[in-house]
C-alpha positions as CSV (number, residue, x, y, z in Angstrom):
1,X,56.4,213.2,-103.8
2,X,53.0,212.5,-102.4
3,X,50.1,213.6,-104.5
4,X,47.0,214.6,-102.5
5,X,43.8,212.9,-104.3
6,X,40.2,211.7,-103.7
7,X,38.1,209.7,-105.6
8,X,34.1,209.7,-106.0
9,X,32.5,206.6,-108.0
10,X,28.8,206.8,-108.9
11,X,27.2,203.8,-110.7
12,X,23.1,204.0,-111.5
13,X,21.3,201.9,-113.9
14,X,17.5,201.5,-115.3
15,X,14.8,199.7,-117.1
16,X,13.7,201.8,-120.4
17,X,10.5,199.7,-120.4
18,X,9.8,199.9,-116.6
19,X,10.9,203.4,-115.2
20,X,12.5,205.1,-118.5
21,X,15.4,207.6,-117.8
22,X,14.9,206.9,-114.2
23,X,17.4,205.6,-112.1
24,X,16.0,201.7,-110.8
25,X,19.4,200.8,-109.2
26,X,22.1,202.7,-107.4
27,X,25.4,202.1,-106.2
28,X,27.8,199.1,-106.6
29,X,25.8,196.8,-108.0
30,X,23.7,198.8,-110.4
31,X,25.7,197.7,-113.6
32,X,24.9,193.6,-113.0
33,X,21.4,194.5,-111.7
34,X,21.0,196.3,-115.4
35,X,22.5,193.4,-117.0
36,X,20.1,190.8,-115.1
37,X,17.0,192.7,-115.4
38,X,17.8,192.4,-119.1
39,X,18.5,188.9,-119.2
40,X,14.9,188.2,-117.1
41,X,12.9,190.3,-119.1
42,X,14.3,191.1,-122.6
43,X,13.9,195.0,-121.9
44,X,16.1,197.5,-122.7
45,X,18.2,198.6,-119.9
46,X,21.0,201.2,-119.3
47,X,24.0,201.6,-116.9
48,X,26.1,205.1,-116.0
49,X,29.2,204.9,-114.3
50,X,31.4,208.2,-113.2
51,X,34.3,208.3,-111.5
52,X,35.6,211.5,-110.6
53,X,39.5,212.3,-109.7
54,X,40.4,215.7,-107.7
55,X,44.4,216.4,-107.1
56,X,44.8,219.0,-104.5
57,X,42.7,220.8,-101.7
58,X,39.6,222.9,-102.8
59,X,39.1,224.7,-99.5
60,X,36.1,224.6,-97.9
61,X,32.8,224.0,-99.8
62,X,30.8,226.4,-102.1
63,X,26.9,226.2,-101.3
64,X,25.0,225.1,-104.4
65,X,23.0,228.2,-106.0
66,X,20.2,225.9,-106.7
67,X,18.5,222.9,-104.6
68,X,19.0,219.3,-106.8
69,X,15.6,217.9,-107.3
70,X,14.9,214.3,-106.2
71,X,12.4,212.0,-108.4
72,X,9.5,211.3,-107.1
73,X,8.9,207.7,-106.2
């Protein structure tokens, strides 16, 4: 039996001292960016990973009801 699945991995990571709850690093390299930052400068830093798992088809895409914001820069 084949199972139909898809995967979606997001990885961010920040600088409490420098940019707070604000993302500084995205992608695949955010977690050892986090973990260098901290060894440079002593500052607290965080990393978020999610993987998300789906089994099956959803059909075609709901629109979102409201826009996502963006921070600024």
């Amino acid at each position: 039996m084949t199972r139909q699945t898809s995967t979606h991995h997001e990885v961010r990571g920040g600088c409490h001292v420098c940019k707070g709850a604000r993302p500084m690093w995205t992608g695949k390299n955010a977690l050892a960016l986090a973990a260098r930052h901290y060894d440079a400068t002593g500052h607290q830093t965080w990393a978020e990973q999610l993987l998300s798992i789906t089994y099956g088809d959803a059909g075609p895409a709901q629109p979102d009801m409201f826009a996502e914001e963006r921070p600024c820069a």
